[in-house]
C-alpha positions as CSV (number, residue, x, y, z in Angstrom):
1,X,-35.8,-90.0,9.8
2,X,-38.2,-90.5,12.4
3,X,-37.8,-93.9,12.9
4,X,-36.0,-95.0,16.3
5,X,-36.9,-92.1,17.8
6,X,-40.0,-93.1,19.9
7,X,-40.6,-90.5,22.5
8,X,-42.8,-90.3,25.7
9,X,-45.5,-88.4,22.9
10,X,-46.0,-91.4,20.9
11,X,-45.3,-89.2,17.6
12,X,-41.6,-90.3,17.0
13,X,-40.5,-87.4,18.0
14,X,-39.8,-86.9,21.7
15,X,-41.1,-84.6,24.3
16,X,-38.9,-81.6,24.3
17,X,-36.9,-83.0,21.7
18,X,-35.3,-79.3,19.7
19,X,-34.1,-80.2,16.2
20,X,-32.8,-76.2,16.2
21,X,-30.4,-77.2,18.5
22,X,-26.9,-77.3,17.8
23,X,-25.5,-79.5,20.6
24,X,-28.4,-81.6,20.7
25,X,-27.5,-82.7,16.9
26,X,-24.4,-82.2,16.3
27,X,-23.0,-83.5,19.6
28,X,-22.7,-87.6,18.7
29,X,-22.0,-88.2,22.4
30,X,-25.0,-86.7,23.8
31,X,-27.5,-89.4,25.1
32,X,-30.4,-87.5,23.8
33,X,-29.0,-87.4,20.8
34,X,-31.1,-90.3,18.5
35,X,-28.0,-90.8,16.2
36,X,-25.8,-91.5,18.9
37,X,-24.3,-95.3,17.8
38,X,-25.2,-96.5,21.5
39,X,-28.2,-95.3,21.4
40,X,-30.1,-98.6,20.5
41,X,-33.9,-97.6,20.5
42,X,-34.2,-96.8,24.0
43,X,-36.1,-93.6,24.5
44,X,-33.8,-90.6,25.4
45,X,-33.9,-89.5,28.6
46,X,-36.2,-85.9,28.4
47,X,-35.5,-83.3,31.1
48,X,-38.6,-81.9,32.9
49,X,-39.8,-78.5,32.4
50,X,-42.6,-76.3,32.5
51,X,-45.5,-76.0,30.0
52,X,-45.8,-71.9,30.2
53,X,-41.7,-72.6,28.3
54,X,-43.8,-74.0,25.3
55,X,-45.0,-69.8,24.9
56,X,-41.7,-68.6,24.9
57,X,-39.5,-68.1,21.9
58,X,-36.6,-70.0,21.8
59,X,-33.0,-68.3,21.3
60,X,-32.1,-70.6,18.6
61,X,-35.2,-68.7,16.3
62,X,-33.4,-65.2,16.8
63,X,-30.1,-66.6,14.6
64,X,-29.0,-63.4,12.4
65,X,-29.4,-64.3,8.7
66,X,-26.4,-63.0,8.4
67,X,-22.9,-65.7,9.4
68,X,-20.0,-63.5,9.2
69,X,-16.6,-64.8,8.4
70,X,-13.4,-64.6,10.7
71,X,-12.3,-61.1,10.7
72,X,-8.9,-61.8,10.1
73,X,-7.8,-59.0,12.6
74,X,-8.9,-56.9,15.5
75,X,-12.2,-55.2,14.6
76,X,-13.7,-52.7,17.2
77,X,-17.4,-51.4,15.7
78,X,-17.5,-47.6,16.8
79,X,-20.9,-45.1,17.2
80,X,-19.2,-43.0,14.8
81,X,-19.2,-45.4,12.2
82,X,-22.7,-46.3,12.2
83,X,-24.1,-42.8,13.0
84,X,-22.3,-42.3,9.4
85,X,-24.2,-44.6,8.1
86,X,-27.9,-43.2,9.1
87,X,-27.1,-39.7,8.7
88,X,-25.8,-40.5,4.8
89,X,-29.6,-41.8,4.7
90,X,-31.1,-45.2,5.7
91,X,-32.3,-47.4,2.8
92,X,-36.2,-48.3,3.7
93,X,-37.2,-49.9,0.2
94,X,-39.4,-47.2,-1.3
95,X,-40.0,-47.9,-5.0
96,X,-38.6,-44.4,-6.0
97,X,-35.1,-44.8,-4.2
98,X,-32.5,-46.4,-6.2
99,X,-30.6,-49.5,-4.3
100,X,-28.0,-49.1,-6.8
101,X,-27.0,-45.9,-5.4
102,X,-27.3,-47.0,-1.6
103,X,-24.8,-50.2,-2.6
104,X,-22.1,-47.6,-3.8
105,X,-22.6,-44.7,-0.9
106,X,-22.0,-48.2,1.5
107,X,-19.3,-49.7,-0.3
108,X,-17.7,-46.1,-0.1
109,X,-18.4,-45.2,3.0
110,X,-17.0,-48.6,4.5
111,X,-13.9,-48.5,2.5
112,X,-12.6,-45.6,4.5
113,X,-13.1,-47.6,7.8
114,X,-11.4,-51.2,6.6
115,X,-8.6,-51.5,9.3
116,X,-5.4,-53.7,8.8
117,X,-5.7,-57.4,8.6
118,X,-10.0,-57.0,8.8
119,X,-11.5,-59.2,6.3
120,X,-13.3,-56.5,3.9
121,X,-16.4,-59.2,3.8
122,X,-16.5,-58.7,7.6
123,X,-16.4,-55.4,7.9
124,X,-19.3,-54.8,5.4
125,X,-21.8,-57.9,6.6
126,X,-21.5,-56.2,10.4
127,X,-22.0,-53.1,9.0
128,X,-25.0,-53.6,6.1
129,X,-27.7,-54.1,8.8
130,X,-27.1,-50.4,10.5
131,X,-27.8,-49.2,6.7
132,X,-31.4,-50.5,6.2
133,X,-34.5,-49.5,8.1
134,X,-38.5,-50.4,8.0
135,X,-39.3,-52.7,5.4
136,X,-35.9,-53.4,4.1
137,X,-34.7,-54.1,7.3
138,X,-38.0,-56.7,7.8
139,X,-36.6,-58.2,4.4
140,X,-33.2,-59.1,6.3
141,X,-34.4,-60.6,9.4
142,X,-36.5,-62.6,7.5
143,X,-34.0,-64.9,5.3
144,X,-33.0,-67.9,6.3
145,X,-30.5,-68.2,9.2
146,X,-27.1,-68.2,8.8
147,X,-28.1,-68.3,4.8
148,X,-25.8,-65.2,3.7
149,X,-22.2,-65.7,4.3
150,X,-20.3,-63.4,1.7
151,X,-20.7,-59.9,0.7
152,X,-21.7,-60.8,-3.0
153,X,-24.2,-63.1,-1.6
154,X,-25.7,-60.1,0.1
155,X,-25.8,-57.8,-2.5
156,X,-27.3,-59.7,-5.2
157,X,-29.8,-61.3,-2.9
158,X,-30.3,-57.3,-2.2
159,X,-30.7,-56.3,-5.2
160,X,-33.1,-59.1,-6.4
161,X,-35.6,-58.0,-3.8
162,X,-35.9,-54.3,-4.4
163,X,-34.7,-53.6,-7.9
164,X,-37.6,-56.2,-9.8
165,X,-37.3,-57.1,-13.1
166,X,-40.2,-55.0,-14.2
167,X,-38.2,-51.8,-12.8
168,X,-35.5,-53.1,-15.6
169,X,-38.1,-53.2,-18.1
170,X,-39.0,-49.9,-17.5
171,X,-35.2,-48.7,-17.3
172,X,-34.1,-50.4,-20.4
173,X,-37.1,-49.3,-22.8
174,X,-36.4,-46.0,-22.2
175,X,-32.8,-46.2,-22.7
176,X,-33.7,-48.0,-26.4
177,X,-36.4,-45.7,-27.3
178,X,-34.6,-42.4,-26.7
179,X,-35.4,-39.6,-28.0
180,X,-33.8,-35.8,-28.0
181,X,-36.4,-33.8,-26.1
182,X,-37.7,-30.3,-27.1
183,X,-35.3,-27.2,-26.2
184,X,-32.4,-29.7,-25.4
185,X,-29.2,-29.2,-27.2
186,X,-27.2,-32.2,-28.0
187,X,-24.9,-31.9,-24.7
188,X,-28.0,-32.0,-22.5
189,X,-29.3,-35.5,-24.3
190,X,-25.9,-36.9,-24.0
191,X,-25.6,-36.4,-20.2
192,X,-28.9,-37.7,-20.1
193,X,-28.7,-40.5,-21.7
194,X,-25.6,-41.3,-19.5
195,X,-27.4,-40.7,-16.5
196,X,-30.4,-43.6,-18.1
197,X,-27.4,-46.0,-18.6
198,X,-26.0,-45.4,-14.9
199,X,-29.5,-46.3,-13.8
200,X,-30.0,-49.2,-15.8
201,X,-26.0,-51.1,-15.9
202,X,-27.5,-54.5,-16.8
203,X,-29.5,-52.8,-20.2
204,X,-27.7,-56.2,-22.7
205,X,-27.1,-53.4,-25.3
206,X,-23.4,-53.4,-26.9
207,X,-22.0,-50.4,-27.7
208,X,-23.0,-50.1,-31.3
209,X,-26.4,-50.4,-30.4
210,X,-26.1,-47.4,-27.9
211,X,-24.5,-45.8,-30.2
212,X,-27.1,-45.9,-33.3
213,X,-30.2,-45.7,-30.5
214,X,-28.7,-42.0,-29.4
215,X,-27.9,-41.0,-32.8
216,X,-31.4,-41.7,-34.1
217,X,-32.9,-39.9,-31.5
218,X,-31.4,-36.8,-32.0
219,X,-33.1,-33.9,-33.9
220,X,-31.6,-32.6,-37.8
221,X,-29.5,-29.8,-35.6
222,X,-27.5,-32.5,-33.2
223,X,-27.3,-34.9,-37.0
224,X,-25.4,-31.6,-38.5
225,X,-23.3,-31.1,-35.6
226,X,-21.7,-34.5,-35.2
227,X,-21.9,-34.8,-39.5
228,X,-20.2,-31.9,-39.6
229,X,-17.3,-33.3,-36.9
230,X,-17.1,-36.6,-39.0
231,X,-16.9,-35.2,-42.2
232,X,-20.4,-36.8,-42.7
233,X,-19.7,-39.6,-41.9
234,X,-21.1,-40.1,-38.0
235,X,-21.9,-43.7,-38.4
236,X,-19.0,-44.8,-40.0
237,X,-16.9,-44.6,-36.9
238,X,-16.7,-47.0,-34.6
239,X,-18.4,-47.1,-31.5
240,X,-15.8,-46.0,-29.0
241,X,-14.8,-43.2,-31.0
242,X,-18.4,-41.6,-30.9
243,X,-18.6,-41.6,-27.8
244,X,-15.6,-40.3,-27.1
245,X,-16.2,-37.7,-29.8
246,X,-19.6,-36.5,-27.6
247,X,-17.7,-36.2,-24.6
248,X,-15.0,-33.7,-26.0
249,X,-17.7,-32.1,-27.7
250,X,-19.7,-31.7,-24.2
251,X,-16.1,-30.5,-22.1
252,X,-15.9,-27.5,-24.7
253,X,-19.6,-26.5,-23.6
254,X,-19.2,-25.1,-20.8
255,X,-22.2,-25.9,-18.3
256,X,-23.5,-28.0,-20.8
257,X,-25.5,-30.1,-17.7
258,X,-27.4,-27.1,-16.8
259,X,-30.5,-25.9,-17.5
260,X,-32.3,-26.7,-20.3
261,X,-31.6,-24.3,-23.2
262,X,-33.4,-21.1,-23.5
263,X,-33.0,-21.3,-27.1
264,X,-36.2,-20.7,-29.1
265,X,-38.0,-23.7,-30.9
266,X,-39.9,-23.8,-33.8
267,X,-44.0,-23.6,-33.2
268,X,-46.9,-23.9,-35.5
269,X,-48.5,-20.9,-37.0
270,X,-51.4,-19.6,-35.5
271,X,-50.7,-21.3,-32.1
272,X,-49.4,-19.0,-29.2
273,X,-46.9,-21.2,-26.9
274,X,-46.0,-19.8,-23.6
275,X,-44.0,-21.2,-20.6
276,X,-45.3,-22.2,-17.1
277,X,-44.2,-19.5,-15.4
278,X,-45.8,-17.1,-17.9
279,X,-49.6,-18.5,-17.9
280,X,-49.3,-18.4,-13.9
281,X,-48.4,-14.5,-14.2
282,X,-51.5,-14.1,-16.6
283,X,-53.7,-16.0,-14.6
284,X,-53.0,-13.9,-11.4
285,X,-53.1,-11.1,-13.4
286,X,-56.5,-11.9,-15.1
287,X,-57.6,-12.7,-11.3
288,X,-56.4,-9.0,-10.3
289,X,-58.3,-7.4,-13.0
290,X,-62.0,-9.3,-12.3
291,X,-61.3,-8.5,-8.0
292,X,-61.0,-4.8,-9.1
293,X,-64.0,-4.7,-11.3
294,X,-65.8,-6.1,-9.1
295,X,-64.5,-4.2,-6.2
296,X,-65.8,-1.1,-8.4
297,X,-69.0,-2.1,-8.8
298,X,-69.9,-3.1,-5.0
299,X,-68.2,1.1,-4.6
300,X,-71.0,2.3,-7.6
301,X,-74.0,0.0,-6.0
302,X,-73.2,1.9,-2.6
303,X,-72.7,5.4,-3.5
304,X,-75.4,8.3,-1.8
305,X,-78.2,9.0,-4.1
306,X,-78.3,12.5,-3.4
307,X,-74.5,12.7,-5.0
308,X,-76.2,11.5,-8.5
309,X,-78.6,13.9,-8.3
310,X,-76.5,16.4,-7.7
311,X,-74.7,15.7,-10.8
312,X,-78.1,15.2,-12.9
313,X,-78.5,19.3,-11.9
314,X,-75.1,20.4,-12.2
315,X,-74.3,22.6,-15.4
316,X,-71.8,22.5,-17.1
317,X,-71.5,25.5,-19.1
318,X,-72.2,28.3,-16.2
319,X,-71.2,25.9,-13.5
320,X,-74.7,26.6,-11.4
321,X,-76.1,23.6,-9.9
322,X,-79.6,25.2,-10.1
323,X,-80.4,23.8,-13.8
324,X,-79.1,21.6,-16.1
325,X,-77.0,22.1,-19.1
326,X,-80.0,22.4,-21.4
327,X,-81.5,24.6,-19.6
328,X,-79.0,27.3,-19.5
329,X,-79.6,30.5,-20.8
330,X,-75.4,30.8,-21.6
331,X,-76.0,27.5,-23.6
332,X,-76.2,28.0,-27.6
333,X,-77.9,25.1,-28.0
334,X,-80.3,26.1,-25.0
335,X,-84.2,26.9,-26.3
336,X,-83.6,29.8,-23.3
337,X,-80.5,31.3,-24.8
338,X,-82.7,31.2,-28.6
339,X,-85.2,33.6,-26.5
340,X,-83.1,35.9,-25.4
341,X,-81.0,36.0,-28.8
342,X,-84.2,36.9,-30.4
343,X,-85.1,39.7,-28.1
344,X,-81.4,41.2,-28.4
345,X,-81.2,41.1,-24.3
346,X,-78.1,38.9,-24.4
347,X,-74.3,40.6,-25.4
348,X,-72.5,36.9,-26.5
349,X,-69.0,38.9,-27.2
350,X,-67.8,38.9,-23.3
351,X,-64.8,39.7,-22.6
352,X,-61.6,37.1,-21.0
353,X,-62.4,38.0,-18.0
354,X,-66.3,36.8,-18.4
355,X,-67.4,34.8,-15.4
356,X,-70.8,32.7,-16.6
357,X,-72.0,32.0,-13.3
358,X,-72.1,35.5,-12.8
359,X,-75.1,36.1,-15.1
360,X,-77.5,35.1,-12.2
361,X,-76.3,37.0,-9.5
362,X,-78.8,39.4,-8.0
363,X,-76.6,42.8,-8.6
364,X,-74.7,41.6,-12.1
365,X,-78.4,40.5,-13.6
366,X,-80.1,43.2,-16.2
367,X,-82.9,40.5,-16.8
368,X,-85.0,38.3,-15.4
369,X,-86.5,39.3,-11.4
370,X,-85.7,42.8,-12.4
371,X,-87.7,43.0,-16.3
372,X,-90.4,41.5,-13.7
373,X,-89.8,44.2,-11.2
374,X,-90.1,46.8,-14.1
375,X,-93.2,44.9,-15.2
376,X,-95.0,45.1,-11.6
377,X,-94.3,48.6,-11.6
378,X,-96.0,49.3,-15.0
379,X,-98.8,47.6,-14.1
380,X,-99.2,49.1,-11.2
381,X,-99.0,52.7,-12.4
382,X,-101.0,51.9,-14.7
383,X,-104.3,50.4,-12.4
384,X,-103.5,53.7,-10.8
385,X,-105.0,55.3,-13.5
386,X,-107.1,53.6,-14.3
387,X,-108.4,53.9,-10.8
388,X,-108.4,57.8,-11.0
């Protein structure tokens, strides 16, 4: 291709000779052209300009990958239309967002601003662009230029790059391995398993296969249910009428893609199964219980010694706080109240209105300082006379 084309570099190819440009190749006029029919080997002539142009990108490498068709009509691109677009959410190419769903919010969102006459492929490729953002967006701008022309072209080439065959993998061994999950009635696994085939269009399962996969992985309850609708005969029905039989079972269940059911299960003996929501409340109540213990015990640790003391002396059959219960002369048990029993000092029959404490009183008190006043006196008399 190169030959003929012997420039003022010596490498065939000449100085500032710009195979990206249009006119340059296409134009068969053009002197500079090398497949112009005149030009017979001599060297084209090459317009002078500065080496610092060399550093700067060159228009012709910004080209959209996107060439749009003819619109067909008069198109006008409006703020509000695009402002649509990012507030309905931006497609950046996260693993966990679904580009299925972005494809339909687009395609629905565009359809309501297609105007008269405007090419639908038009509207959509100037439109598709606005929609992506960060790495999606870098996907875009980096195809080939001018290398998407259609809408279809787009899409699949979209989906290719961020819905990967391994994500289908994924998607479509779930859908065949279904199973009916604890505490979920028969309408709940239905809508879900709709909701797996929604995510995962291009499963290559026929609708007998569907229809055996969900029946097998339904527990004995959900088996008697649709048995009992078929006359027990579930499988013997063909494929679209089981499917339409789950639906108008579902519509007569009102709610039936709400919560999951509340409805007991059946648990092993011996083993104690509680929600989520129930082991939080008895771990915060377990936590409770050891801050108040412990809370008590800094309160013991730091009570006045004198208060312990106080109770070590305080009695609890007179009430004094001079001696202890033991030691009370009121007490039965008391070795005191034996001694005074014995020596018939002490009336036990007191009357309701019998006050204990007021046994040691000074003026209440037969016994005790005053048998010892009686005694001094005695004893005094009696070295009296003794003296005498």
């Amino acid at each position: 291709m190169n030959e003929g084309r012997q420039g003022e570099l010596g490498l065939g190819i000449p100085g500032n000779f710009d195979d990206d440009n249009q006119d340059n190749v296409n134009n068969l006029e053009n002197v500079n052209n090398p497949r112009n029919p005149n030009n017979q080997g001599v060297p084209p002539i090459v317009p002078v300009r500065p080496v610092r142009d060399v550093a700067v990108p060159l228009t012709a490498n910004l080209t959209s990958s996107i060439r749009k068709p003819p619109p067909g009509g008069r198109f006008e691109l409006k703020q509000s239309m695009v402002q649509i677009l990012q507030t309905n959410g931006q497609f950046t190419g996260l693993p966990h967002v679904d580009p299925q769903v972005h494809l339909r919010t687009f395609i629905d969102i565009t359809n309501t601003y297609i105007p008269i006459g405007v090419s639908s492929d038009y509207v959509r490729l100037t439109l598709f662009p606005y929609s992506l953002l960060g790495a999606a967006r870098h996907w875009l701008d980096s195809e080939p230029p001018n290398s998407i022309t259609t809408w279809d072209d787009l899409a699949k080439k979209f989906l290719s790059r961020f819905f990967p065959s391994k994500k289908t993998t994924k998607l479509r061994g779930e859908i065949i391995n279904f199973v009916q999950k604890q505490g979920e009635d028969i309408y709940q696994a239905w809508a879900r398993f709709k909701q797996m085939l929604i995510a995962c269009p291009h499963h290559m399962q026929t609708n007998e296969v569907l229809a055996h996969t969900f029946f097998e992985g339904l527990d004995y309850n959900a088996h008697s249910l649709l048995n009992s609708a078929t006359s027990g005969q579930a499988l013997s029905i063909k494929s679209e009428e089981f499917f339409a039989l789950l639906d108008k079972l579902s519509e007569g269940n009102q709610g039936y893609e709400g919560k999951m059911s509340r409805t007991p299960t059946q648990k092993a003996a011996g083993i104690l199964d509680v929600d989520q929501a129930t082991a939080k409340n008895a771990k915060l109540d377990a936590m409770q219980h050891n801050i108040t213990l412990q809370f008590k015990q800094i309160a013991l640790n730091q009570a006045p010694v004198n208060v312990v003391q106080h109770a070590a002396n305080w009695c609890e059959v007179c009430g004094s706080g001079t001696h202890e219960t033991e030691q009370c002369e009121a007490n039965p048990d008391s070795v005191n109240y034996v001694g005074n029993a014995q020596r018939g000092g002490v009336q036990q029959n007191y009357g309701n209105t019998y006050n204990p404490s007021w046994k040691n009183h000074p003026n209440f008190s037969w016994g005790g300082n005053q048998n010892q006043n009686q005694a001094q006196g005695v004893n005094q008399y009696s070295s009296q006379g003794a003296g005498q």
